[in-house]
C-alpha positions as CSV (number, residue, x, y, z in Angstrom):
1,X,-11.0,-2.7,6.2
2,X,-8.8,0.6,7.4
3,X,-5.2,0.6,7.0
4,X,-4.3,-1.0,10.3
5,X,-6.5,-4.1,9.4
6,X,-5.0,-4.3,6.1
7,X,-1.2,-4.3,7.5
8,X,-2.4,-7.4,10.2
9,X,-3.7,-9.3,7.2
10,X,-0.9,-9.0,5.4
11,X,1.1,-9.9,8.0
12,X,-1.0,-13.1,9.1
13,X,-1.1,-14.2,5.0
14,X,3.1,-14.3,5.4
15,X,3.3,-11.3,2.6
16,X,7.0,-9.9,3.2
17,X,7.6,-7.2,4.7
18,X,9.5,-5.7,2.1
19,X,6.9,-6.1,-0.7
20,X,4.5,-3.2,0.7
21,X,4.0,0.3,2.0
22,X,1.6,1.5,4.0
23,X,1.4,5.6,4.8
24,X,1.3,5.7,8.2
25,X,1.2,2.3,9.4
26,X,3.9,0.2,7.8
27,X,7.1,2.3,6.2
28,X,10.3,-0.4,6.1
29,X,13.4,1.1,6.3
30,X,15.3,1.0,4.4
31,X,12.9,1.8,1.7
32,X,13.3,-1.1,-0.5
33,X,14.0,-0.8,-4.0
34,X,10.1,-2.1,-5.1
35,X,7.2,-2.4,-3.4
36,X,3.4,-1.8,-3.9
37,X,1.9,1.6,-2.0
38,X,-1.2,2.4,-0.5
39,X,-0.7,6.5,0.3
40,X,-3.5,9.6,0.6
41,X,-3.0,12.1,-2.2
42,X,-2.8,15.8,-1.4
43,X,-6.5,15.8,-2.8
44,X,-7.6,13.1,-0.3
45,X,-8.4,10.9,-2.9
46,X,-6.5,7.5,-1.8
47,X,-3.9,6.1,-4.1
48,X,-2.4,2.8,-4.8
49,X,0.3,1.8,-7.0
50,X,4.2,0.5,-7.4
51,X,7.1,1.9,-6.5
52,X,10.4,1.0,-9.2
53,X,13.4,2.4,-10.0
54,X,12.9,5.3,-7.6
55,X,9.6,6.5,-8.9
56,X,6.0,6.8,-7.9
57,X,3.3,5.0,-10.2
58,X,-0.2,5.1,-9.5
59,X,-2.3,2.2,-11.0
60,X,-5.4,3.3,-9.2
61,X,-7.1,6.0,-7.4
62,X,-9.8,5.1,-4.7
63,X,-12.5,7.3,-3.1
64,X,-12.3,5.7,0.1
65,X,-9.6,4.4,2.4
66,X,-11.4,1.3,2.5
67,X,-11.8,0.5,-1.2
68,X,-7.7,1.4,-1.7
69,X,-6.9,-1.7,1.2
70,X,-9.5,-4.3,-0.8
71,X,-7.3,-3.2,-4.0
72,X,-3.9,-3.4,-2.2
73,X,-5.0,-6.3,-0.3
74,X,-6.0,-8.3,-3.9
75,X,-2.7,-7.1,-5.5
76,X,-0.7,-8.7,-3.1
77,X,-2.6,-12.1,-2.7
């Protein structure tokens, strides 16, 4: 599953709009003020994660695009 994928099954499953970011495929603006990530790290390493209080945590760090949408995909089902 690629990013794209991930976004429709999200979407089909009824998960909120609000509750996710995907880098380059689903952004919400306003950025809302929590949300689980899914981003590509400046080393290419995929990254996911939760966004609080106006900071950036990684949980996890993926070596493939695919493996970082199974991981966001099971944190928000």
């Amino acid at each position: 599953m690629e990013r794209q994928e991930l976004h429709a099954a999200l979407n089909e499953a009824g998960v909120a709009d609000s509750c996710y970011r995907i880098e380059g495929v689903h952004e919400p603006v306003p950025t809302p003020t929590d949300f689980l990530f899914l981003r590509q790290a400046s080393d290419g390493v995929w990254e996911t994660g939760v966004y609080e209080r106006g900071t950036y945590e990684v949980i996890a760090r993926h070596p493939s695009e695919q493996v970082a949408c199974a991981h966001l995909l099971h944190l928000l089902l």
